[in-house]
C-alpha positions as CSV (number, residue, x, y, z in Angstrom):
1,X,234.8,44.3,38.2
2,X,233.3,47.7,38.2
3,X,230.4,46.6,36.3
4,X,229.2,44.6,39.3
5,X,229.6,47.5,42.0
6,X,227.8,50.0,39.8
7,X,225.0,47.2,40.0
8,X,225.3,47.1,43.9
9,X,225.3,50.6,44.1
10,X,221.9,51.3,42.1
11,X,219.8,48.0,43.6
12,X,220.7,49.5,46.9
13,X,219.5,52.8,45.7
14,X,216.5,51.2,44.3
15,X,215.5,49.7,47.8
16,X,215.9,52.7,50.4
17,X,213.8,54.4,47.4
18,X,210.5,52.8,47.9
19,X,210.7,52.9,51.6
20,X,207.1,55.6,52.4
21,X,207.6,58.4,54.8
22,X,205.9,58.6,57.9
23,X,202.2,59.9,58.0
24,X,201.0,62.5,60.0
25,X,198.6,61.5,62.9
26,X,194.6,61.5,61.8
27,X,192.8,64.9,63.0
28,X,190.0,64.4,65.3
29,X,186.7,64.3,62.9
30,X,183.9,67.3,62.5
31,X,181.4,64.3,63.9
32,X,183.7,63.1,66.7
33,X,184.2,66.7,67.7
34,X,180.7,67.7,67.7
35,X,179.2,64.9,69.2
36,X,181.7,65.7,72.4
37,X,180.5,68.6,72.5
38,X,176.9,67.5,72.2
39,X,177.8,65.5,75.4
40,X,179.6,67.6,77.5
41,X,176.6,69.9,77.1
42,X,174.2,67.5,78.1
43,X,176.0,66.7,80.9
44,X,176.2,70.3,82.0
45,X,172.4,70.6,81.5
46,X,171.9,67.6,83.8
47,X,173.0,69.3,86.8
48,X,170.7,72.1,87.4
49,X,167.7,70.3,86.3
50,X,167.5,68.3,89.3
51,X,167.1,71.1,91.7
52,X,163.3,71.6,91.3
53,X,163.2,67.7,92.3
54,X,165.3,68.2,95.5
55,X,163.2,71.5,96.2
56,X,159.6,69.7,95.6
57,X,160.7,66.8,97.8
58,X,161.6,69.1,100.6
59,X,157.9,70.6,100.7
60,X,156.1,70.1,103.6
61,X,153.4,67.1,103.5
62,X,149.5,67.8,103.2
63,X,147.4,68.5,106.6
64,X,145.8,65.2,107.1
65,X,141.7,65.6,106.8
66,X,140.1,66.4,109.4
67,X,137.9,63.3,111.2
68,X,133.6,63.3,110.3
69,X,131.6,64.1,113.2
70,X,129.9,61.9,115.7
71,X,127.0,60.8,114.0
72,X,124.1,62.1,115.8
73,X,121.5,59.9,117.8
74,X,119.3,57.2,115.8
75,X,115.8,58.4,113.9
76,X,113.5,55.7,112.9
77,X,111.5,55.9,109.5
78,X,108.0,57.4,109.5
79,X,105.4,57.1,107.1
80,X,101.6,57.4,106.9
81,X,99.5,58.5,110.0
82,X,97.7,57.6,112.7
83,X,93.8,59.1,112.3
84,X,94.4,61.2,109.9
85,X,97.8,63.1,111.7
86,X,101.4,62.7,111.6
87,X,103.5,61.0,114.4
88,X,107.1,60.5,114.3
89,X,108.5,59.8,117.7
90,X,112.3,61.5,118.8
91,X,112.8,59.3,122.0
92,X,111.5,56.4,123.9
93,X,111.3,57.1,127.6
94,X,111.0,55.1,130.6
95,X,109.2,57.4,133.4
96,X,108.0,54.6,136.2
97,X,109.7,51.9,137.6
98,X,109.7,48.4,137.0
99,X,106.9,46.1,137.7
100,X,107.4,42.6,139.7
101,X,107.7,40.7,136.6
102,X,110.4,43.1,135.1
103,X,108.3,45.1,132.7
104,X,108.4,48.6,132.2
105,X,106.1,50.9,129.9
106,X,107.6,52.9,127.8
107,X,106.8,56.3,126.5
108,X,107.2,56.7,122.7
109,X,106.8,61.1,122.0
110,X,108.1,64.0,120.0
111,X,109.9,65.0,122.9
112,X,113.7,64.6,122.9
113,X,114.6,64.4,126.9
114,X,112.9,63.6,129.8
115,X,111.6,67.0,130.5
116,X,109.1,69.1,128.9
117,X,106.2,69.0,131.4
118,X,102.9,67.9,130.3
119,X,102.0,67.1,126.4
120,X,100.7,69.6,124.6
121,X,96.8,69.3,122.8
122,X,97.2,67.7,119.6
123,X,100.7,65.8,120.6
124,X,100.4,61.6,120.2
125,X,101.9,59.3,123.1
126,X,102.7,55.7,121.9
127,X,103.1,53.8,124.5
128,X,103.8,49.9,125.5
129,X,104.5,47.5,128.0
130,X,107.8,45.3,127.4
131,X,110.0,43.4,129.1
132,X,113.5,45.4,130.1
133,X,116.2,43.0,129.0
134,X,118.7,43.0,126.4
135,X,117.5,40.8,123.2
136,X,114.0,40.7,124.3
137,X,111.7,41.1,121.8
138,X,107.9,40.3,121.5
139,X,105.4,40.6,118.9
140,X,103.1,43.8,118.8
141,X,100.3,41.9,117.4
142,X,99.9,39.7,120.9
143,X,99.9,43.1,123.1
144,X,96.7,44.1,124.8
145,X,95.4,47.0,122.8
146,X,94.4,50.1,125.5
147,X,91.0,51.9,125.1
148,X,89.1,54.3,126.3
149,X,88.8,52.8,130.1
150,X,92.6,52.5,129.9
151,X,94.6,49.5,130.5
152,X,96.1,47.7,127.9
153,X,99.7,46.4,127.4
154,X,100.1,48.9,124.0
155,X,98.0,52.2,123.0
156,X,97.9,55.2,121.3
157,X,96.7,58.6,122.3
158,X,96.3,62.1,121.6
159,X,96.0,64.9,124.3
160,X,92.5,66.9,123.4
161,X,91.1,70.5,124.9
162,X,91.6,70.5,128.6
163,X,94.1,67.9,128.5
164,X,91.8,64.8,127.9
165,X,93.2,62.1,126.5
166,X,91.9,60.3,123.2
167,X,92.5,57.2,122.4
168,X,93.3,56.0,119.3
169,X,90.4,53.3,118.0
170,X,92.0,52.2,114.6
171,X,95.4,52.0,116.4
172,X,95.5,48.3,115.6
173,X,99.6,48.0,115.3
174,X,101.6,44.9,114.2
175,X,105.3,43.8,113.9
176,X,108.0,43.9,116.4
177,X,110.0,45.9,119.2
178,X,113.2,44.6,120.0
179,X,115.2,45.8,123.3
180,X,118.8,46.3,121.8
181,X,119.9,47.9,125.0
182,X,118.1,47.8,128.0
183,X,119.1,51.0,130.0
184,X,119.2,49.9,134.3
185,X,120.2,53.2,135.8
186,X,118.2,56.9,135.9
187,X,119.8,58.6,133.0
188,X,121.2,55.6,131.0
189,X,120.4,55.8,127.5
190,X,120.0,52.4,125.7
191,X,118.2,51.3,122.3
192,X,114.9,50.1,120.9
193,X,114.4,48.6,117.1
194,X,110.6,48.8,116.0
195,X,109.1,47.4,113.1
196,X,105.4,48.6,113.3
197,X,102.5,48.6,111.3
198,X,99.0,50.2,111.9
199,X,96.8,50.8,108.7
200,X,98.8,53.3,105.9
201,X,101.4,54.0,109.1
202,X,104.7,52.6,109.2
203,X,107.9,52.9,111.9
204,X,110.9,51.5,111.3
205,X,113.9,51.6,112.4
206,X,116.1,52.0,115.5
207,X,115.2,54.8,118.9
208,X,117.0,55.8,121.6
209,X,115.5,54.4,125.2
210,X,116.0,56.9,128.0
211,X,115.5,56.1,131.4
212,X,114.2,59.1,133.2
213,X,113.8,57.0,136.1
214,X,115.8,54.0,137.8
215,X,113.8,51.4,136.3
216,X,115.3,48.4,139.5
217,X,114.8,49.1,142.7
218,X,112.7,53.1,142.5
219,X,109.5,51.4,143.4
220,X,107.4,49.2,145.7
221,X,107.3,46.2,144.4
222,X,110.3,45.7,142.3
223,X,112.4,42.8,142.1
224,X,114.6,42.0,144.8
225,X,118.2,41.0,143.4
226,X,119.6,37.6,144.5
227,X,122.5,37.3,147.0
């Protein structure tokens, strides 16, 4: 009988033996720990960075440009001359009224208004007899070239000593005039287009038309509007 108990005793002994004790909770690793810390200060850094962003957007906007100037009023081309001398024309200017059939000449000059005076020895006067509508355009070529009697539907002279007027003989021009605008009050500006040729000369290009008179209705003679 006490052979068996002493065998009880030690089994039982044997099994609350191999029971393990309780571990102690794992400490936090040197990586764990440092990259925490790598991220807190990151996080920390974040913050202040952004204020140069907030402060840039708060700057006040660029002045816009300023707008180009008006552009000023239209120059045609010039090259070559006319008898041996330079003429580039500034205006186109209408300085009598209109004729019965609605034609007006017009003054081609250096000058750039209606006033001035008299032409000066030396200075060239194109001038040409056209029909004052808008669109209108005719063919240089089929004008009646002016001499030295005068007359003429297109001509061009220079003022000599004493005021005399020369006309040009070799001013044999070709091409076109076109009316883009055809001014009808004193002091309305419209615009021509020329395309003329005469020998080695060459003008090209657009010209203000200035009506220094009122081209309907100034003169004897002029059209009568319908009722």
């Amino acid at each position: 009988m006490r052979p068996l108990l002493v065998s009880s005793i030690l089994m039982i002994a044997a099994c609350g033996g191999t029971k393990k004790p309780a571990e102690p909770p794992e400490s936090p690793s040197p990586e764990t720990s440092s990259s925490t810390s790598t991220d807190t200060a990151t996080d920390s850094d974040a913050g202040p960075a952004e204020a140069p962003a907030a402060a840039a957007s708060s700057a006040p906007a660029e002045a816009a440009p300023e707008a180009a100037p008006a552009p000023a009023s239209p120059s045609p081309t010039v090259t070559g001359t006319i008898d041996g001398k330079p003429f580039a024309p500034k205006t186109a200017r209408i300085v009598h009224p209109m004729q019965k059939d609605g034609r007006v000449v017009v003054v081609l000059d250096e000058r750039t208004d209606c006033g001035g005076g008299d032409a000066k020895p030396g200075e060239g006067t194109l001038t040409m007899t056209i029909t004052l509508e808008d669109g209108y355009k005719v063919d240089l070529g089929s004008l009646k070239r002016g001499g030295k009697k005068g007359g003429g539907e297109i001509s061009f002279v220079r003022v000599g000593a004493g005021g005399k007027k020369d006309y040009a003989a070799g001013f044999k021009p070709t091409g076109r005039v076109t009316v883009v605008r055809a001014p009808m009050e004193q002091n309305a500006v419209g615009k021509l287009n020329l395309d003329l040729t005469s020998g080695d000369y060459m003008l090209s290009g657009d010209l203000d038309l200035q009506a220094c008179v009122a081209p309907k209705g100034a003169a004897k003679g002029a059209p009568k509007k319908k009722k």
